[in-house]
LUMDO-925741 format. One record per residue: residue number from 1; x, z, y negated of N, C-alpha, C in turn. Coordinates in nm, 4 decimals. Layout:
residues N
<r i="NUM" n_xx="X" n_zz="Z" n_yy="Y" ca_xx="X" ca_zz="Z" ca_yy="Y" c_xx="X" c_zz="Z" c_yy="Y"/>
...
This chain:
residues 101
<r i="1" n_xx="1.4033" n_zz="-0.4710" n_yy="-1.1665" ca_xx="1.2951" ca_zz="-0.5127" ca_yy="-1.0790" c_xx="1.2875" c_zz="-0.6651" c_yy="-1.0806"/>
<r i="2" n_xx="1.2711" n_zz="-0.7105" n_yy="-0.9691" ca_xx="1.2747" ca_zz="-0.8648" ca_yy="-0.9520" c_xx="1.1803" c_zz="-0.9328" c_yy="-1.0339"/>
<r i="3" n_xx="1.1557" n_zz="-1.0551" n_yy="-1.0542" ca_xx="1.0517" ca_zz="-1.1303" ca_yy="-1.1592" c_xx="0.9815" c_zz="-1.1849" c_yy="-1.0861"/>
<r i="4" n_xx="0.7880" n_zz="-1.0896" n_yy="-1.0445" ca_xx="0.7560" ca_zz="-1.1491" ca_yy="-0.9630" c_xx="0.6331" c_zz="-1.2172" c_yy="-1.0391"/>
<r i="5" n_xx="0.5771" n_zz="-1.2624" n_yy="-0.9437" ca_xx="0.4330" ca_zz="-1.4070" ca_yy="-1.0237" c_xx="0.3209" c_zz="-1.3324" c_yy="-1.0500"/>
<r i="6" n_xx="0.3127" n_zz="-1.2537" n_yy="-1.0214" ca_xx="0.2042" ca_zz="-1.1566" ca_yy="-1.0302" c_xx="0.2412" c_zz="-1.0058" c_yy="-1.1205"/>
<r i="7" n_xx="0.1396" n_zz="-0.9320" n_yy="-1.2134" ca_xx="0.1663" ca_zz="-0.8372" ca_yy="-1.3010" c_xx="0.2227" c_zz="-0.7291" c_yy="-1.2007"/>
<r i="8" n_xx="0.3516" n_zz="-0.6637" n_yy="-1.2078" ca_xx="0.4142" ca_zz="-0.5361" ca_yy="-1.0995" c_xx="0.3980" c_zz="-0.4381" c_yy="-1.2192"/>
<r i="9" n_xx="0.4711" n_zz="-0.3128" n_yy="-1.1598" ca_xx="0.4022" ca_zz="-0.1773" ca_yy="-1.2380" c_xx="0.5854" c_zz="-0.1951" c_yy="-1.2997"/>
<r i="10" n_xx="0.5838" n_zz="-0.1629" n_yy="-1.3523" ca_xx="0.7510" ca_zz="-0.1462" ca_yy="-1.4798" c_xx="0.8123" c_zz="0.0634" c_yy="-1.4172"/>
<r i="11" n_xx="0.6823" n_zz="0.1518" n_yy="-1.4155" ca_xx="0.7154" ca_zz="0.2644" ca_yy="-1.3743" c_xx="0.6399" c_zz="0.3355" c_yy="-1.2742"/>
<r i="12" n_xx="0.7099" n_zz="0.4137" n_yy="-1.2366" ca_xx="0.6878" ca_zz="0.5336" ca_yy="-1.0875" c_xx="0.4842" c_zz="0.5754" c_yy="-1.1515"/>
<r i="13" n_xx="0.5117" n_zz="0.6097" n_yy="-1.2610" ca_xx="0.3549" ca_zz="0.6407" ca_yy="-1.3119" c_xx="0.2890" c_zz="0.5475" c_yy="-1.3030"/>
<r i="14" n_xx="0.3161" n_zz="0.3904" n_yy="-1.3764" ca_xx="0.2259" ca_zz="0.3023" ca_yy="-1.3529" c_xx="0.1861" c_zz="0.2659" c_yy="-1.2209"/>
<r i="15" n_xx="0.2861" n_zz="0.2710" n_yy="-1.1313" ca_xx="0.2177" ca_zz="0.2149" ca_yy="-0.9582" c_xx="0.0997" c_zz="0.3387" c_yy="-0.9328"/>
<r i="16" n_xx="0.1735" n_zz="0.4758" n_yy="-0.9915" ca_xx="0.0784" ca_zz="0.5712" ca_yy="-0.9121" c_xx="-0.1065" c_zz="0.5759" c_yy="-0.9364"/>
<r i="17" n_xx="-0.0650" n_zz="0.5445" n_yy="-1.0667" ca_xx="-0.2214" ca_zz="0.5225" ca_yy="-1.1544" c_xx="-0.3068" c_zz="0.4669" c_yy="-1.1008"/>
<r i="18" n_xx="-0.2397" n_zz="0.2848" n_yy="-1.1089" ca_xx="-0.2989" ca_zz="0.2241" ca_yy="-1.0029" c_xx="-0.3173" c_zz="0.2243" c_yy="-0.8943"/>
<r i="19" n_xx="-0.2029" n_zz="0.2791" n_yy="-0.8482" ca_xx="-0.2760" ca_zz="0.3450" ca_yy="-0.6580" c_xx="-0.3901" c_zz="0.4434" c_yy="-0.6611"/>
<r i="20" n_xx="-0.4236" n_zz="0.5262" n_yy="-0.7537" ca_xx="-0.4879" ca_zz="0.5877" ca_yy="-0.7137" c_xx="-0.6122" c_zz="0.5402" c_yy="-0.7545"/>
<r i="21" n_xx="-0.6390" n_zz="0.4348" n_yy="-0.8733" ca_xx="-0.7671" ca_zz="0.3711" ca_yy="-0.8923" c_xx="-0.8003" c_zz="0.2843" c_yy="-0.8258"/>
<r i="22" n_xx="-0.6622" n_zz="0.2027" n_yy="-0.7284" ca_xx="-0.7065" ca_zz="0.1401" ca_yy="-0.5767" c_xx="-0.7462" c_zz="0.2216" c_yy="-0.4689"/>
<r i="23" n_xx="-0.7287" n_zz="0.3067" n_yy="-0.4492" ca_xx="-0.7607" ca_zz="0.4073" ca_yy="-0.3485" c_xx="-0.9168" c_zz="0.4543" c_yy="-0.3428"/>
<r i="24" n_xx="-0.9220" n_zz="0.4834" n_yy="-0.5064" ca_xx="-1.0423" ca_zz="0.5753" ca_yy="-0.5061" c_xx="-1.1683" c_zz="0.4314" c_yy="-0.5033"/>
<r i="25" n_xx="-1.1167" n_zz="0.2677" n_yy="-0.5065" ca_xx="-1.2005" ca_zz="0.2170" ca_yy="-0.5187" c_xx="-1.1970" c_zz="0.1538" c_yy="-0.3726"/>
<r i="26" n_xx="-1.1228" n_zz="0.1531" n_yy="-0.2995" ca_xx="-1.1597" ca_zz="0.1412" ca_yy="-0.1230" c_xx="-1.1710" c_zz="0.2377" c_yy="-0.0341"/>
<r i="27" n_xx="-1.1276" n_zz="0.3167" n_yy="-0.0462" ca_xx="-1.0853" ca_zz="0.4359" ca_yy="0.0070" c_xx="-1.2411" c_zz="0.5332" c_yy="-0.0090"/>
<r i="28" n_xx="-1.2643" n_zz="0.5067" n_yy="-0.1381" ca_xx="-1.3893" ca_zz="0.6438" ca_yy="-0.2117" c_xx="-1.3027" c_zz="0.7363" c_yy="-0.3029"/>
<r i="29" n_xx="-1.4152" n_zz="0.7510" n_yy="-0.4423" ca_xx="-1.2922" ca_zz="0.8676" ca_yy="-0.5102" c_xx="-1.2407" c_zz="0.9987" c_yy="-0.4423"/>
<r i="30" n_xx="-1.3064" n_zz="1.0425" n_yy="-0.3371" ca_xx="-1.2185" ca_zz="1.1325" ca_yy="-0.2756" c_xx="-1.1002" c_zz="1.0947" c_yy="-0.1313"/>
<r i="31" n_xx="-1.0291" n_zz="1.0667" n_yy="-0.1674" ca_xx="-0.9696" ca_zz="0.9611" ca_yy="-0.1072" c_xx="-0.8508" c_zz="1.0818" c_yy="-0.0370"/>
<r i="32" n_xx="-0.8035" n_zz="1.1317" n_yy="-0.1239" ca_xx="-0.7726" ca_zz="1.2478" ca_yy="-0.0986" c_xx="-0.7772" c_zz="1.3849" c_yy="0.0200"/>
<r i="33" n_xx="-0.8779" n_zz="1.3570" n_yy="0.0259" ca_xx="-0.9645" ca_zz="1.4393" ca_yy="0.1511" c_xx="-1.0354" c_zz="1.3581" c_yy="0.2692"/>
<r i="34" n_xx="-1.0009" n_zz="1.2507" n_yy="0.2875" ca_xx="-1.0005" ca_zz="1.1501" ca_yy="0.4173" c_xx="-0.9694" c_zz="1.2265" c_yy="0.5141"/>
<r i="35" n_xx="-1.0195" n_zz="1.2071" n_yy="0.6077" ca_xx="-0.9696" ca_zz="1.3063" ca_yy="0.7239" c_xx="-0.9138" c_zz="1.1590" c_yy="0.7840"/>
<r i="36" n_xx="-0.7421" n_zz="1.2458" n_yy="0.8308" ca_xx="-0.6709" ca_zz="1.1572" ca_yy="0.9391" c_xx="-0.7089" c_zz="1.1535" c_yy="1.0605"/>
<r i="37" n_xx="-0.7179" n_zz="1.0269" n_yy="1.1239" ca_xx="-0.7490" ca_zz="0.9680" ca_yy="1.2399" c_xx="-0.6773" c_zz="0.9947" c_yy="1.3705"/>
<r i="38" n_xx="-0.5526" n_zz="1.0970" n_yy="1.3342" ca_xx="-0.4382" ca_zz="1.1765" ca_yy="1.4311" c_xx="-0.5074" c_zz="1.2733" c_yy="1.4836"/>
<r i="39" n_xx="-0.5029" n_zz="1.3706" n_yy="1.3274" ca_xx="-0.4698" ca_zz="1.5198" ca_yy="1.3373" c_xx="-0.6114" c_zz="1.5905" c_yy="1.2908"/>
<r i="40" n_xx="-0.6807" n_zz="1.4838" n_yy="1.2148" ca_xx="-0.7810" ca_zz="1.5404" ca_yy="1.1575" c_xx="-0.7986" c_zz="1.6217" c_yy="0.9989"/>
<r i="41" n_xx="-0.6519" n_zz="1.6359" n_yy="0.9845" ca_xx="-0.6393" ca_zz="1.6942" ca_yy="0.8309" c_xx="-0.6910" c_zz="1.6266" c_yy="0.7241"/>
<r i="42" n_xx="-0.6913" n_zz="1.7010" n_yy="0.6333" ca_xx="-0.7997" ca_zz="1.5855" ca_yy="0.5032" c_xx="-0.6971" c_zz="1.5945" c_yy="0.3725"/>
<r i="43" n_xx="-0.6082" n_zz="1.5614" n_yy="0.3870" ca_xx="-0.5214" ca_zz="1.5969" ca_yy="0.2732" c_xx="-0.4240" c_zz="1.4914" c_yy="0.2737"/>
<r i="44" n_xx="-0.3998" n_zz="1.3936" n_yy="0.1704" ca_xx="-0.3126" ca_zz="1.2601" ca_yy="0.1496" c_xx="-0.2197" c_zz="1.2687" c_yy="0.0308"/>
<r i="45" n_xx="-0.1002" n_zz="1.2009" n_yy="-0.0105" ca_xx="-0.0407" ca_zz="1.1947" ca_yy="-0.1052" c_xx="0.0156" c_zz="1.0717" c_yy="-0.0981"/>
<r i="46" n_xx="0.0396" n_zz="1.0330" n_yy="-0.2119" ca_xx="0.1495" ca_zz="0.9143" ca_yy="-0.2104" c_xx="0.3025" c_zz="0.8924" c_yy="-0.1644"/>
<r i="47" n_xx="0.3480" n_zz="0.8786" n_yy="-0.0964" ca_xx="0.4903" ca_zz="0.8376" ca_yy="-0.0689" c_xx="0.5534" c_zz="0.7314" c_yy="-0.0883"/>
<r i="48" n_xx="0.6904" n_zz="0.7137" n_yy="-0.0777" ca_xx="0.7480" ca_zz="0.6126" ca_yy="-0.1360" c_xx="0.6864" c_zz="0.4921" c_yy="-0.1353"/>
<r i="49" n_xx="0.7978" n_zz="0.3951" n_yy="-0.2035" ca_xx="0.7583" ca_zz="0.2454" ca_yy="-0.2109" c_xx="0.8452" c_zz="0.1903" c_yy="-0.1013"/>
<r i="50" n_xx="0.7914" n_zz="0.1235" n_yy="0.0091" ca_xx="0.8834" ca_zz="0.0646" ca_yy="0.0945" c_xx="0.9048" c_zz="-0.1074" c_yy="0.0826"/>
<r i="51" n_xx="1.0607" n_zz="-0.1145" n_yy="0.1386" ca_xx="1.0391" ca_zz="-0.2765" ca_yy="0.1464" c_xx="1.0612" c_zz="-0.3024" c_yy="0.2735"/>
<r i="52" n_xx="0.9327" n_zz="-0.3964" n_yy="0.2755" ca_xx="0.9113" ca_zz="-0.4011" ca_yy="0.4160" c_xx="0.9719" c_zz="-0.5901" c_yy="0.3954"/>
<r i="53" n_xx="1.0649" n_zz="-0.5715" n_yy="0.5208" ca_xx="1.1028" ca_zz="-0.6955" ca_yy="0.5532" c_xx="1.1048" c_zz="-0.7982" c_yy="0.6831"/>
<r i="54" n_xx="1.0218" n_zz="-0.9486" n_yy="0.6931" ca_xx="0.9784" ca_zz="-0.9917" ca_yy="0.7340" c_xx="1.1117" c_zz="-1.1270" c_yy="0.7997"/>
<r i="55" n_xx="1.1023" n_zz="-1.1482" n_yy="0.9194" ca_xx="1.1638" ca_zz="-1.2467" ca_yy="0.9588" c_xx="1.1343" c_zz="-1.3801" c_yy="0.9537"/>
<r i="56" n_xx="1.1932" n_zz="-1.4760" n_yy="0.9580" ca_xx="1.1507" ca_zz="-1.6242" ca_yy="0.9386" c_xx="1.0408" c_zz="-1.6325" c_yy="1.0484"/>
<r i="57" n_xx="0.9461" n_zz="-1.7238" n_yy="1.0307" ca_xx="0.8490" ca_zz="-1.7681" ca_yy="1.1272" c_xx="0.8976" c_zz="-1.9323" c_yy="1.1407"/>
<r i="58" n_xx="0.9733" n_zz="-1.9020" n_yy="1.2489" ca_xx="0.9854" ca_zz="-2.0695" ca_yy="1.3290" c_xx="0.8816" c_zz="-2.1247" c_yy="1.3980"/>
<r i="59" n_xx="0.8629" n_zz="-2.2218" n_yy="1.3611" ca_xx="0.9739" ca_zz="-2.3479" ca_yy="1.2703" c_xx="0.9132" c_zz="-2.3860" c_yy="1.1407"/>
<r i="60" n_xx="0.7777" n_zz="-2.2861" n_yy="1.0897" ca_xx="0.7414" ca_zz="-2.2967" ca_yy="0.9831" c_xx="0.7866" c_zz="-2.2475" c_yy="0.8587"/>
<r i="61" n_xx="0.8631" n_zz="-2.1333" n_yy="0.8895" ca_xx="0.9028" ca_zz="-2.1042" ca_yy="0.6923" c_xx="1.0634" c_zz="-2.0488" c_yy="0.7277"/>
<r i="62" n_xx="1.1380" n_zz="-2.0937" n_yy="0.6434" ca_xx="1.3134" ca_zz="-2.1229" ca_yy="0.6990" c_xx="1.3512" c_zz="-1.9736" c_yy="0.6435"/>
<r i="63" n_xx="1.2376" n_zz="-1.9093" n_yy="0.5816" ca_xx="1.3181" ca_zz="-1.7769" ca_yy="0.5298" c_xx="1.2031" c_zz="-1.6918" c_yy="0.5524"/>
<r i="64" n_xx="1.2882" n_zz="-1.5570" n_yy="0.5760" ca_xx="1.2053" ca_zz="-1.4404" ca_yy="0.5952" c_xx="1.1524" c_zz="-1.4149" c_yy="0.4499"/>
<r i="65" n_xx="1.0550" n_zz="-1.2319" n_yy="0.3974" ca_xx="1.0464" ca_zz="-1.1986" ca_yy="0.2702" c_xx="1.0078" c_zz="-1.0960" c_yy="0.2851"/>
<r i="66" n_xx="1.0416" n_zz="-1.0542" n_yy="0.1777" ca_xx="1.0301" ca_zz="-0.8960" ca_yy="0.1698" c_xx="0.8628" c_zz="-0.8445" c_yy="0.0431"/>
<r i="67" n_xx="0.8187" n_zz="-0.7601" n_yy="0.1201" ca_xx="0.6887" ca_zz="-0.7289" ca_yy="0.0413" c_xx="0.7093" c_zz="-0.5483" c_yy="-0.0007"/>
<r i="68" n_xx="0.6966" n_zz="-0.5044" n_yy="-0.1323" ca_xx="0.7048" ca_zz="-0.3723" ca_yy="-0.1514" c_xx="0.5458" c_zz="-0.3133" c_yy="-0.0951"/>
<r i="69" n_xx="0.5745" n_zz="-0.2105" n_yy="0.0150" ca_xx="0.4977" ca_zz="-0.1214" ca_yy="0.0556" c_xx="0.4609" c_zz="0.0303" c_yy="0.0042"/>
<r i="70" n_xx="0.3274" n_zz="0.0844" n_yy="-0.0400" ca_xx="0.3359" ca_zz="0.1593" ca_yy="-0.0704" c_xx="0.3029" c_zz="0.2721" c_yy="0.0174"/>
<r i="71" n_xx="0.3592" n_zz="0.3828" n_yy="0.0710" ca_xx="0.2870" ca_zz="0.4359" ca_yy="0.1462" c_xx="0.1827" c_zz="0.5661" c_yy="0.0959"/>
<r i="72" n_xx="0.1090" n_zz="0.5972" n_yy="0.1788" ca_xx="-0.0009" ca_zz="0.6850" ca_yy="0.1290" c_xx="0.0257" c_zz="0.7917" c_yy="0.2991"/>
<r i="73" n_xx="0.0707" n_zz="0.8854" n_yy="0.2724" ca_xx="0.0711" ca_zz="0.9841" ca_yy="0.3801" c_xx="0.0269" c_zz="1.1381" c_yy="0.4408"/>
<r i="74" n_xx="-0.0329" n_zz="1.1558" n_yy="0.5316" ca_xx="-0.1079" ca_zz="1.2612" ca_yy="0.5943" c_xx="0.0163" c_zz="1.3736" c_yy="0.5178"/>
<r i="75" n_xx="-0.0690" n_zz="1.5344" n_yy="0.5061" ca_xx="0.0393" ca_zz="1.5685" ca_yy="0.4365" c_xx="0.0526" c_zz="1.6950" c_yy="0.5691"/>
<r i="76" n_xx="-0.0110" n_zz="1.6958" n_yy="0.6744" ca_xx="0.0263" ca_zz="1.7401" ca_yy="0.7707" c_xx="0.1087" c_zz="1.6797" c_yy="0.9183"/>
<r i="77" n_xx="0.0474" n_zz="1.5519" n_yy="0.9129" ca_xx="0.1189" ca_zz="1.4959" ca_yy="1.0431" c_xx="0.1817" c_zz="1.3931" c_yy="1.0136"/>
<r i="78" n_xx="0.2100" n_zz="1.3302" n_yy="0.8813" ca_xx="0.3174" ca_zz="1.2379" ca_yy="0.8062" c_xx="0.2376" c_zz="1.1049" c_yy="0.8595"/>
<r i="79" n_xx="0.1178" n_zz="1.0925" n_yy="0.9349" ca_xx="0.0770" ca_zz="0.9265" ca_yy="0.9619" c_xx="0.0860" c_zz="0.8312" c_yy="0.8245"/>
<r i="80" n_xx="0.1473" n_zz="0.7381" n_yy="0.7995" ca_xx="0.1478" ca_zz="0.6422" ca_yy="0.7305" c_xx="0.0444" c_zz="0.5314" c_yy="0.6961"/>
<r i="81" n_xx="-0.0015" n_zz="0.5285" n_yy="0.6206" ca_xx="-0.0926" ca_zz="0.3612" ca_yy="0.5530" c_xx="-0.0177" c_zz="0.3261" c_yy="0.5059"/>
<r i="82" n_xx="0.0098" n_zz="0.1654" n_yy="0.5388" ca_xx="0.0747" ca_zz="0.0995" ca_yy="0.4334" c_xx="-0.0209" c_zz="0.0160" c_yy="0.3277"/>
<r i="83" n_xx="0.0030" n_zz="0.0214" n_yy="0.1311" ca_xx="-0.0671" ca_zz="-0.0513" ca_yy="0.0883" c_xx="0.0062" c_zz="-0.1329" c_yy="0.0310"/>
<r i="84" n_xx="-0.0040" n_zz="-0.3039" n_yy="0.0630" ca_xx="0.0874" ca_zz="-0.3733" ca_yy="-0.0560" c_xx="0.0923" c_zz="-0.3141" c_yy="-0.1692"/>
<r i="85" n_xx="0.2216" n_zz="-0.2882" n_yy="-0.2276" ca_xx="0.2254" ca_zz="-0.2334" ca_yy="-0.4299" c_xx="0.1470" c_zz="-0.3389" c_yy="-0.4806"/>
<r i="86" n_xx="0.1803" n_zz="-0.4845" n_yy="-0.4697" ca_xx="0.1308" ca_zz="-0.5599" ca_yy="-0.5401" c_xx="0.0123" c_zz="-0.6236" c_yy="-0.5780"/>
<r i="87" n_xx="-0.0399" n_zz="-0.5852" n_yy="-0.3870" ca_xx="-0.1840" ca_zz="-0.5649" ca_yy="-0.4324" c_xx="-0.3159" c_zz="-0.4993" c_yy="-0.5326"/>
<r i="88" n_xx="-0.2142" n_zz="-0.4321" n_yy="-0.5332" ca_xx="-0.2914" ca_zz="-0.2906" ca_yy="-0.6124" c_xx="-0.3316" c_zz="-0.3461" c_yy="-0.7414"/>
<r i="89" n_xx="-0.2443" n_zz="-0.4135" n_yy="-0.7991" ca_xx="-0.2438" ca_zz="-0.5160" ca_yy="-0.9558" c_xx="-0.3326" c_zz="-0.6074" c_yy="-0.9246"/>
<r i="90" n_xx="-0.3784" n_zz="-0.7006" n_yy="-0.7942" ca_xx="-0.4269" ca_zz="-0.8174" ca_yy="-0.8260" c_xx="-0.5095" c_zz="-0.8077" c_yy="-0.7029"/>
<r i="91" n_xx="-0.5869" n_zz="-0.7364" n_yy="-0.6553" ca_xx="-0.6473" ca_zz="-0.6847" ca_yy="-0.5253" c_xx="-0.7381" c_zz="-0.8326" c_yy="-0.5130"/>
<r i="92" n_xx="-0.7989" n_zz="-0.8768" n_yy="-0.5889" ca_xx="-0.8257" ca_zz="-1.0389" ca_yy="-0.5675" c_xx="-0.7918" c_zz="-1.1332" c_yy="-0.5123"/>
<r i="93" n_xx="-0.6677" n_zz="-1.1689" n_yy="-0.5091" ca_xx="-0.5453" ca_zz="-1.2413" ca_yy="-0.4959" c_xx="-0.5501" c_zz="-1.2167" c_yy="-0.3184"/>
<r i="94" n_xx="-0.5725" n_zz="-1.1554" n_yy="-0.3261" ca_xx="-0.5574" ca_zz="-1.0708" ca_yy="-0.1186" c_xx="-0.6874" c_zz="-1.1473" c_yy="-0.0560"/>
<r i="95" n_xx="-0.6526" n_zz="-1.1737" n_yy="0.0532" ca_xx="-0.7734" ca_zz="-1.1894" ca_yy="0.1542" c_xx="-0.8235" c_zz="-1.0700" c_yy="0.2034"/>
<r i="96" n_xx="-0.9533" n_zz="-1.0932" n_yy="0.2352" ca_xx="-1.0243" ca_zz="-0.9342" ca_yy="0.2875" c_xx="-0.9991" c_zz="-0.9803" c_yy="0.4686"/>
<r i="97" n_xx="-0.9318" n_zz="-0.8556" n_yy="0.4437" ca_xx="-0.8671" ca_zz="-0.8195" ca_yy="0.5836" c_xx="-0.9972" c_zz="-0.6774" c_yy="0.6468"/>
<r i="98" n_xx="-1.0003" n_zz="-0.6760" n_yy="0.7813" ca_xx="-1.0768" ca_zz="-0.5777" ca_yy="0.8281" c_xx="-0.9624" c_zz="-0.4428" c_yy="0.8110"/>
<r i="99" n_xx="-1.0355" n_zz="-0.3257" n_yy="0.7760" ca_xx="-0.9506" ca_zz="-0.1881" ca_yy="0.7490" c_xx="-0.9296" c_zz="-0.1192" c_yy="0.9198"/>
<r i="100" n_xx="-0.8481" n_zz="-0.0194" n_yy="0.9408" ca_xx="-0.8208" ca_zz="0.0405" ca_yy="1.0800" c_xx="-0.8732" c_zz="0.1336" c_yy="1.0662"/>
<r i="101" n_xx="-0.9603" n_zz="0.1642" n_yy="1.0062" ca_xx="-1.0912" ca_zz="0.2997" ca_yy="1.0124" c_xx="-1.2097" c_zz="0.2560" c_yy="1.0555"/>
């Protein structure tokens, strides 16, 4: 795993932990039973870690970057949330962004 500036999870358990004590603390502890905004189902799980990769922004930053995504997915109609992984460790560190709910 790359050496990043901020505390990352070392294992598959540690991200999940913390996803789910990020979840249950934006989300609500039943986070779980959210009803999707598709289909209407109330049933979520965690899915992979994605890397989501970003292109240069000309003429301001000469290189693209890549951010690990975690996804959290409908377990009937597969809709996707993406949550930064890294957020999850340092949810501070983030600007408060408005949510799509």
């Amino acid at each position: 795993m790359p050496n990043f500036p901020i505390p990352a999870p070392k294992t598959w358990e540690e991200l999940q932990s913390g996803a789910n004590a990020w979840l249950s603390e934006q989300w609500g502890p039943d986070w779980r039973k959210r009803r999707c905004p598709y289909c209407e189902n109330e049933a979520w799980v965690l899915g992979d870690v994605l890397a989501l990769q970003t292109v240069p922004r000309w003429p301001t930053q000469a290189q693209g970057a890549v951010h690990p995504m975690l996804q959290v997915v409908c377990t009937k109609c597969s809709h996707s949330v993406l949550v930064d992984a890294l957020s999850i460790f340092q949810p501070q560190q983030r600007e408060q962004r408005p949510t799509m709910y």
